[in-house]
Every structure is written in C-alpha cells, then in structure tokens.
Backbone as a chain_set.jsonl record, in Angstrom:
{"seq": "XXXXXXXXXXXXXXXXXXXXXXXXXXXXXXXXXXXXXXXXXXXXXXXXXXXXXXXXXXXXXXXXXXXXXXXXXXXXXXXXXXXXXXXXXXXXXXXXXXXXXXXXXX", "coords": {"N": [[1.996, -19.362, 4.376], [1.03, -15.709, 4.348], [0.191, -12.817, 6.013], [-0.504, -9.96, 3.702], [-0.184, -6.477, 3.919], [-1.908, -3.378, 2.92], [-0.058, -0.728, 3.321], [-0.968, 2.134, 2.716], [-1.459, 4.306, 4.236], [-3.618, 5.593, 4.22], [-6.838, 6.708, 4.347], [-10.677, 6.662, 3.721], [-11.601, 8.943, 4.06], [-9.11, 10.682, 4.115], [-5.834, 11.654, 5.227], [-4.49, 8.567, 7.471], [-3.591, 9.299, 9.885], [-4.393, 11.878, 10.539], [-7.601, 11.324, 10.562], [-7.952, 8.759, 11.627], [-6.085, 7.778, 14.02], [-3.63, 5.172, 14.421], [-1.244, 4.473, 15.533], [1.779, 2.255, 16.192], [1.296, 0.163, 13.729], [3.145, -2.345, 13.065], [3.947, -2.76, 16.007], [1.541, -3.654, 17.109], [1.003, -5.894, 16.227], [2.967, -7.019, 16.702], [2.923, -8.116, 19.154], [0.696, -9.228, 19.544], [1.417, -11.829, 18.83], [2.68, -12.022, 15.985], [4.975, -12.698, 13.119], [6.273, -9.611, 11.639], [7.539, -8.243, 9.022], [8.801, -5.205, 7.109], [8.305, -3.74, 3.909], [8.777, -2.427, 1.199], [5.909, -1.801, -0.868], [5.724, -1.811, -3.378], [7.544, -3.116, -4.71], [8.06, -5.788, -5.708], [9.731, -8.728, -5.274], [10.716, -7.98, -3.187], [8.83, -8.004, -1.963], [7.706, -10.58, -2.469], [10.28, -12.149, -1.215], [9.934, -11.691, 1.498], [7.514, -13.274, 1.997], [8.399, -15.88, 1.293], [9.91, -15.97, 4.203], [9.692, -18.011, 6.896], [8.367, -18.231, 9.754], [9.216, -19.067, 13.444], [7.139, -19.116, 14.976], [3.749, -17.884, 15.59], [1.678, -15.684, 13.009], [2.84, -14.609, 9.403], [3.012, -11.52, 8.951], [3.069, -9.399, 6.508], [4.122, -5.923, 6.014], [3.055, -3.559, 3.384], [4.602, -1.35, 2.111], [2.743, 1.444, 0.489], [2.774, 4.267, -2.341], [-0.432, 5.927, -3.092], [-0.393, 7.495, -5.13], [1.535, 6.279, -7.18], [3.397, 6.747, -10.043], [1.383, 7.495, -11.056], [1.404, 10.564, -11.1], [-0.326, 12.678, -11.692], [-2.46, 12.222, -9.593], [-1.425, 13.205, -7.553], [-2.248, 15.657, -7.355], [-5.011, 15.504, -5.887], [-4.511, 15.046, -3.77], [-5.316, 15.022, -0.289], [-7.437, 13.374, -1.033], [-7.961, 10.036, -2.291], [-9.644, 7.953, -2.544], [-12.75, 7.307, -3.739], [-12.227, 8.561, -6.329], [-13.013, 9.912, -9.261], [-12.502, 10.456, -13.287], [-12.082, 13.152, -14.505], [-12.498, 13.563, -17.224], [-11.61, 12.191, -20.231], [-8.968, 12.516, -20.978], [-7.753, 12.098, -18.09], [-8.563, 9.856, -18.223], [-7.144, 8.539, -20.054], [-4.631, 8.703, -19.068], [-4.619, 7.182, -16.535], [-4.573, 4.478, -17.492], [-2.488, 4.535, -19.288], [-0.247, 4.615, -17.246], [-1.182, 2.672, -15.741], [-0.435, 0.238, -17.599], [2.329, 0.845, -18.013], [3.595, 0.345, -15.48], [2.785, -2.506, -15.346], [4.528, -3.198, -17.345], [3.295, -3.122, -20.318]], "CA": [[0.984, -18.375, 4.092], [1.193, -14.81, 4.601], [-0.891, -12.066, 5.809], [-0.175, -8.759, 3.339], [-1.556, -5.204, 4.522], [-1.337, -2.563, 2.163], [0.253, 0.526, 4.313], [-0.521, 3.25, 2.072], [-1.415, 5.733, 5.28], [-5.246, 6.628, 3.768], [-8.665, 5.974, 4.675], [-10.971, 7.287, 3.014], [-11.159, 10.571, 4.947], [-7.76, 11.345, 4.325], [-4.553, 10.504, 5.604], [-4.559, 8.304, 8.348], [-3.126, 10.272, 11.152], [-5.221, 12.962, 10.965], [-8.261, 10.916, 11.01], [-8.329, 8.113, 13.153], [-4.325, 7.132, 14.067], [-4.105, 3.487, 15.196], [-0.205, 3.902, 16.084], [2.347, 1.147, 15.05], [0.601, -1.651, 13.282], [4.293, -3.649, 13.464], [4.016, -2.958, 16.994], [0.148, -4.072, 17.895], [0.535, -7.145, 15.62], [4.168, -8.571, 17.406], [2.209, -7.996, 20.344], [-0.086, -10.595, 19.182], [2.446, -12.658, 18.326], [3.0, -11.934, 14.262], [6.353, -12.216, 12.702], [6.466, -8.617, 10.963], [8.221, -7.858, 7.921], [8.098, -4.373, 6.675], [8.761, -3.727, 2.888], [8.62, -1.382, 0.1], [5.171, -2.425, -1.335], [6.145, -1.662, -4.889], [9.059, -4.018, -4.821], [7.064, -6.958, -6.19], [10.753, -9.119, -5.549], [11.069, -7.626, -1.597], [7.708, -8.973, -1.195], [8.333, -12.315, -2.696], [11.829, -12.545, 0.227], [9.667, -11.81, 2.849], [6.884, -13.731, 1.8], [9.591, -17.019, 1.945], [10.248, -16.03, 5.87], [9.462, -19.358, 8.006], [8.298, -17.444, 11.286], [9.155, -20.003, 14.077], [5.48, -19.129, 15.825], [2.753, -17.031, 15.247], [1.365, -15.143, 12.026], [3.682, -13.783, 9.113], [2.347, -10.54, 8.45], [3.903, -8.451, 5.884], [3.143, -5.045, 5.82], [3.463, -3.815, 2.595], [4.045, 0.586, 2.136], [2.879, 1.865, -0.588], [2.3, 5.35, -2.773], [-1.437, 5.284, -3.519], [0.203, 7.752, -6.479], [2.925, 5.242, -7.404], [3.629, 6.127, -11.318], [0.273, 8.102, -11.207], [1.514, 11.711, -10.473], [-1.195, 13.658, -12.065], [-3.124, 12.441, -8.772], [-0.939, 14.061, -5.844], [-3.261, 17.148, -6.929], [-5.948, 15.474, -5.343], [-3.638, 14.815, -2.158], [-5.044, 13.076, 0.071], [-8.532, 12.545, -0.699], [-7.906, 9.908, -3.027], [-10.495, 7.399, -2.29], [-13.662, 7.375, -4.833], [-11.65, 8.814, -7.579], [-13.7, 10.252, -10.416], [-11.702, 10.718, -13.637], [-13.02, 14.151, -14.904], [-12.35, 13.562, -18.958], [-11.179, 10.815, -21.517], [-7.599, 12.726, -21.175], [-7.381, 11.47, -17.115], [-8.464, 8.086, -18.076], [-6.165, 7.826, -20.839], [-3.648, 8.825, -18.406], [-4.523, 6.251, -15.634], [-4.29, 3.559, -18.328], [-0.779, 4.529, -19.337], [0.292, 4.606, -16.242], [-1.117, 0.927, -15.318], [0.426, 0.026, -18.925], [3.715, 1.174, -17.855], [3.41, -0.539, -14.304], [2.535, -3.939, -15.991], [5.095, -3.229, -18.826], [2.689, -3.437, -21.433]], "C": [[1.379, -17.074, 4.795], [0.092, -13.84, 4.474], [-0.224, -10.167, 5.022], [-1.145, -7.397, 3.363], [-0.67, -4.399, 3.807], [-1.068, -1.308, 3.279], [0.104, 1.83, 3.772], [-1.007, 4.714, 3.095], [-2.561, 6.549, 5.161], [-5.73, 5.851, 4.234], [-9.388, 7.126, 3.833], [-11.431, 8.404, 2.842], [-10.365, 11.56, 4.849], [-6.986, 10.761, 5.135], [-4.995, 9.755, 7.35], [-4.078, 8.756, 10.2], [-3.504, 11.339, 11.597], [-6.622, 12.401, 10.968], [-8.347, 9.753, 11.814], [-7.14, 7.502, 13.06], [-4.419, 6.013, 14.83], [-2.399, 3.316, 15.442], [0.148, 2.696, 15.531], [1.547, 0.021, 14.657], [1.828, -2.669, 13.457], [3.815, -3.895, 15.173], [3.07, -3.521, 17.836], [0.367, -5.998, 17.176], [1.5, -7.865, 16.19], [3.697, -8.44, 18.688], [1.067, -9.36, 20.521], [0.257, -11.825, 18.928], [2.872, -12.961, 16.957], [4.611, -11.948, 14.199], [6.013, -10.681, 11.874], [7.405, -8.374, 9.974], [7.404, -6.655, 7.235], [8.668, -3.934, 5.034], [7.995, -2.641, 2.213], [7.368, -2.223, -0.725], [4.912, -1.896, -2.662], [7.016, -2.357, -5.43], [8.265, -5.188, -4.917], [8.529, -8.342, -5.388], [10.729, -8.916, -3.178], [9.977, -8.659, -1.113], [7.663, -10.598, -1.247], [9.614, -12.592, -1.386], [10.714, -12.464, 1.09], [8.997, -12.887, 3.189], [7.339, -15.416, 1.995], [9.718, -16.981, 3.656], [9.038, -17.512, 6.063], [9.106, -18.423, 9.105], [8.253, -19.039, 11.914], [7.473, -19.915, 14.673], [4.797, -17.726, 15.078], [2.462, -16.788, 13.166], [2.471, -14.577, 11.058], [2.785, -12.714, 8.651], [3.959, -9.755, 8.117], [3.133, -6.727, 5.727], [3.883, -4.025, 4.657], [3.582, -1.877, 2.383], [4.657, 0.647, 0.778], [2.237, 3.541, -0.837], [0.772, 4.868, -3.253], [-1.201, 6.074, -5.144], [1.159, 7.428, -7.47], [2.461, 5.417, -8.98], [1.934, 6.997, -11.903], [0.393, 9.428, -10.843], [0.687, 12.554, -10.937], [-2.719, 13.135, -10.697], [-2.662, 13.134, -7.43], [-1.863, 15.439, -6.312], [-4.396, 16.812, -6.471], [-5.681, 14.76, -4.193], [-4.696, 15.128, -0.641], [-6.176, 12.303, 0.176], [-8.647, 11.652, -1.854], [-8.587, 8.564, -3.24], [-12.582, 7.677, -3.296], [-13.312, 8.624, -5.701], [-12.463, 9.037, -8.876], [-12.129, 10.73, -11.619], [-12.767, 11.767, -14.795], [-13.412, 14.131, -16.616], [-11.607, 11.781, -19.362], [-9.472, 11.14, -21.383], [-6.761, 12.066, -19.884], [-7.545, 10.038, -17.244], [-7.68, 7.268, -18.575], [-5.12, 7.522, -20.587], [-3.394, 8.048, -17.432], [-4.16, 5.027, -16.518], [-3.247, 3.042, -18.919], [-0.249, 3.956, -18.491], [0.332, 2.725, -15.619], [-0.295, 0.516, -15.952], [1.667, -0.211, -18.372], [4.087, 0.156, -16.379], [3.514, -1.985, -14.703], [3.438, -4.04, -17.218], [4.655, -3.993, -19.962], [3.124, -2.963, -22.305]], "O": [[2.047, -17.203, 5.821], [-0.705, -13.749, 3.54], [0.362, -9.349, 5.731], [-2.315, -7.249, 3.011], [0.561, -4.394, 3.792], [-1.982, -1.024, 4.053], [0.86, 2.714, 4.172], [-0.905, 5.884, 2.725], [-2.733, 7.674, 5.63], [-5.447, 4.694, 4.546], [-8.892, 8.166, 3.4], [-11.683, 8.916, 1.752], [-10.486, 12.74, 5.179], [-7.179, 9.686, 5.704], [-5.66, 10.346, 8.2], [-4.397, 8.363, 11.322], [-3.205, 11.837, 12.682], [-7.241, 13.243, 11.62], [-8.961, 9.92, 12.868], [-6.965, 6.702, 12.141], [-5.188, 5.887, 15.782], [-2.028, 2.148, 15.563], [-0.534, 2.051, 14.734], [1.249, -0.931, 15.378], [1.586, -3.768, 13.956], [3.405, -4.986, 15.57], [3.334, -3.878, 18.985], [-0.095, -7.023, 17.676], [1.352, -9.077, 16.345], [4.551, -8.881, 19.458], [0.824, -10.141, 21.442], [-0.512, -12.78, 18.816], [3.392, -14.05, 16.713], [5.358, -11.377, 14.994], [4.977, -10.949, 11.265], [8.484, -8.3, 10.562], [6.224, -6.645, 6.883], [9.886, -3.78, 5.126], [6.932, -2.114, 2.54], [7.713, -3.282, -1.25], [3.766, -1.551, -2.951], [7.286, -2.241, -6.625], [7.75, -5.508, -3.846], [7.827, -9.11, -4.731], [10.733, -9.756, -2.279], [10.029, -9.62, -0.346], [7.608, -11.477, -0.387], [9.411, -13.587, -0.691], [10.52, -13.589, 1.552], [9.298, -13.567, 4.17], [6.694, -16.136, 2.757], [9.603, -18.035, 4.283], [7.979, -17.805, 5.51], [10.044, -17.637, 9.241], [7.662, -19.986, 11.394], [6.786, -20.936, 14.667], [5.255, -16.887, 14.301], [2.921, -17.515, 12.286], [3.288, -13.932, 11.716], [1.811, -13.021, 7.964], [5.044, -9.569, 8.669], [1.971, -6.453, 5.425], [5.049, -3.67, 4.83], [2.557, -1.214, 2.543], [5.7, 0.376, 0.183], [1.501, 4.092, -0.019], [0.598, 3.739, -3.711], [-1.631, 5.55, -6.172], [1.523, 8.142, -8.404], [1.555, 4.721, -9.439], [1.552, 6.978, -13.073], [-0.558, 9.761, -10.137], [1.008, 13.644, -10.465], [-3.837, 13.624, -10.859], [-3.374, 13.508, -6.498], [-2.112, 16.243, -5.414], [-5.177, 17.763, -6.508], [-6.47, 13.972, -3.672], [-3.978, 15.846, 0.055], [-6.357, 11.268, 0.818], [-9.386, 12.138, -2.71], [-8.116, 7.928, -4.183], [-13.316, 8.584, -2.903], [-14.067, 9.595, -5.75], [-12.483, 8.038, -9.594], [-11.058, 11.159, -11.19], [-13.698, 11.445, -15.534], [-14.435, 14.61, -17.105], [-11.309, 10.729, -18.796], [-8.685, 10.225, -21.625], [-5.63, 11.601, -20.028], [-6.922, 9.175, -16.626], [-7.361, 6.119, -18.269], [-4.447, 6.651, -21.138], [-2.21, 7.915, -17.124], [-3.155, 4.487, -16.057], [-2.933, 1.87, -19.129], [0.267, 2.855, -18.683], [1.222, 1.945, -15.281], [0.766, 0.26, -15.384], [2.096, -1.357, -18.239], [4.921, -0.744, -16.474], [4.485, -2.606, -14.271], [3.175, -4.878, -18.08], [5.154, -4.987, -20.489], [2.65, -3.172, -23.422]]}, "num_chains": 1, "name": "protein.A"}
C-alpha cells in the first residue's frame, strides 16, 4: 500500500509558499519514518515503479508533482487562484472537456 500526495504547490489561497509554507514534505515525512519517492505526477507509469517499492520499514509515501494546468493552458490566466473554478461560457467548458478527452485519449 501506498500513501499518494498530490504536490501541485496550491491551496486554495494561492500558491503554497506565499500562503502558509510547510517546507519539505520529503523531509518532515522521512523524519517520521516514510520511505519517500518523488515523481512526476503525470507519469501514470513513474507512479506505478514507485508504487512497487517494498520500503524495508515505515510508510511508502509517494509524493506525486503535478501542473494543476496539465493540458489545460487556457487556465494559467487564472494563475494561481485556481481553486473553485467557474467556467465563464459553454466555449471554456467545451474546452475543459477536450482537454480531459485528450488526457484520457478519448
């Protein structure tokens, strides 16, 4: 079993470092005793390898970094508050929909 934390660097404030910075998460969690694995959390394939790791002791935590605009670039103009997301017309929704589409190679 594995614990996966999405890293995408928001809250819902804005980015995480300018509102409340919590410093390395690898570094608080092997502190605790976690194995850490840090991966490209778009790499569906990376995550699967890590996800395999055996940790001799403790927790595997993967921590997983991702774009919250991954494949969605008509949202970096609403950089970085991108947390309750309104989609203003039928033309942005059609456009988030693609975008999943394309993600899920539909």
């Amino acid at each position: 079993m594995a614990i996966i934390i999405d890293m995408n660097g928001q809250q819902c404030d804005g980015v995480m470092e300018s509102v409340l910075s919590l410093g390395s998460a690898a570094d608080k969690l092997t502190a605790f005793g976690a194995h850490v694995i840090s991966v490209d959390g778009h790499d569906i394939e990376a995550i699967h390898q890590a996800g395999a790791t055996k940790p001799t002791s403790g927790a595997l935590v993967i921590l997983a970094k991702t774009n919250p605009c991954q494949g969605m670039d008509y949202l970096e103009t609403r950089r970085p508050k991108w947390h309750y997301v309104r989609f203003n017309s039928a033309e942005e929704a059609k456009a988030l929909d693609e975008a999943i589409r394309k993600q899920l190679f539909l």
